[in-house]
C-alpha positions in Angstrom: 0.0 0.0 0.0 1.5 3.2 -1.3 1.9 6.0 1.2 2.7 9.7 1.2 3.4 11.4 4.5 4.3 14.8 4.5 5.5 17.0 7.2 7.4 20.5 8.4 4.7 22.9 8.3 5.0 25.8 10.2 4.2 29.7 11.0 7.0 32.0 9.8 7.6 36.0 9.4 7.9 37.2 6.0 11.0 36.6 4.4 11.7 33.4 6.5 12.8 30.0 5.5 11.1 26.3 5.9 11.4 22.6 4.8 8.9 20.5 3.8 9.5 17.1 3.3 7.6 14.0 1.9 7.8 10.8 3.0 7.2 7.5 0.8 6.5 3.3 1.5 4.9 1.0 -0.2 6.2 2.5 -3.9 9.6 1.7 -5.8 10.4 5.4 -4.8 13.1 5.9 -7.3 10.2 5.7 -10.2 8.1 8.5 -8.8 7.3 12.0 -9.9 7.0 13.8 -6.6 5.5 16.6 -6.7 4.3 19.2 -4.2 0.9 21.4 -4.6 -0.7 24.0 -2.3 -4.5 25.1 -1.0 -5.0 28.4 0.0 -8.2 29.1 1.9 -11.4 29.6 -0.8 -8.8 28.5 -3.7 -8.2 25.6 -5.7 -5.7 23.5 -5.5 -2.6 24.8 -7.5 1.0 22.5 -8.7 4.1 24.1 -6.7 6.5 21.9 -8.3 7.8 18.0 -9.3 10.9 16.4 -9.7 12.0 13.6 -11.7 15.2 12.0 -11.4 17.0 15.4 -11.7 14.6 17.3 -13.6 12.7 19.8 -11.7 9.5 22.0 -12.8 8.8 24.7 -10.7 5.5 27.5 -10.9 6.2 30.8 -11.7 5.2 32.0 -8.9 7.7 30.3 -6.7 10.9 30.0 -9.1 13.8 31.3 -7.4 12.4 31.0 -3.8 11.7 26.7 -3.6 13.5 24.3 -4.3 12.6 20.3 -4.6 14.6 17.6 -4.0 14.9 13.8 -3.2 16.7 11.4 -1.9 16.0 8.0 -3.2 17.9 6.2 -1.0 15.6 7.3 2.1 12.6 7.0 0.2 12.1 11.0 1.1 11.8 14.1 -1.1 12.1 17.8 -0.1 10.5 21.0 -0.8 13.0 23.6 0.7 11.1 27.3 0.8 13.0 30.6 1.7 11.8 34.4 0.9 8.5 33.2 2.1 5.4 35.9 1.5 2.2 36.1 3.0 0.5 34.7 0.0 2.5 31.6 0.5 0.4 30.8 3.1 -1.7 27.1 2.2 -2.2 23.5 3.3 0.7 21.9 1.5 0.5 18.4 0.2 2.9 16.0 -2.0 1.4 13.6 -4.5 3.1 10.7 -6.6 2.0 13.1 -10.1 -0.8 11.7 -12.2 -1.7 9.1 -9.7 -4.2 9.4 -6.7 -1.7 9.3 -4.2 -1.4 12.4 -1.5 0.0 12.9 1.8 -2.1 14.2 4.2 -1.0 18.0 4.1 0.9 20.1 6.4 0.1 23.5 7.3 2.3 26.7 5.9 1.4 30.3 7.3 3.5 33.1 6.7 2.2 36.1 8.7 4.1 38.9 10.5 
């Protein structure tokens, strides 16, 4: 049974740094596309960004400030955040792309 556990949520100022991370079992991990999206309150769900192998895709609206990574042997992949903004501020969730498996979201507000 595939599972995606995600974690490192937190409240931060403006301008501050955190690190998500996603947690895998049950899945060859190696073969995933891990991707992380977001939910603000009263918004759809949008894509943040995925990572295959070494290929990254990242939203505009977060290029420069995230970055995703993985690391296959520990079956764990990353989504570091720094120059956070207010309008950062969602439920934050991985998912194995194009498949129906999600973690069970983690909390980011960025407030000052």
């Amino acid at each position: 049974q595939v599972q995606l556990v995600d974690s490192g949520g937190g409240s931060v100022q403006p301008g501050g740094s955190l690190r998500l991370s996603c947690s895998a079992s049950g899945v060859i991990f190696r073969e995933l596309i891990v991707a992380w999206w977001r939910q603000a309150p009263g918004k759809a769900r949008e894509f943040v960004a995925r990572i295959y192998n070494t290929n990254t895709v990242y939203a505009d609206s977060v290029k420069g400030r995230f970055t995703i990574s993985r690391d296959n042997t520990k079956n764990i992949a990353h989504l570091e955040m720094n120059n956070l903004r207010p309008e950062d501020t969602a439920v934050y969730y991985c998912n194995s792309w194009n498949t129906h498996y999600w973690g069970q979201g983690t909390q980011v507000t960025v407030s000052g």
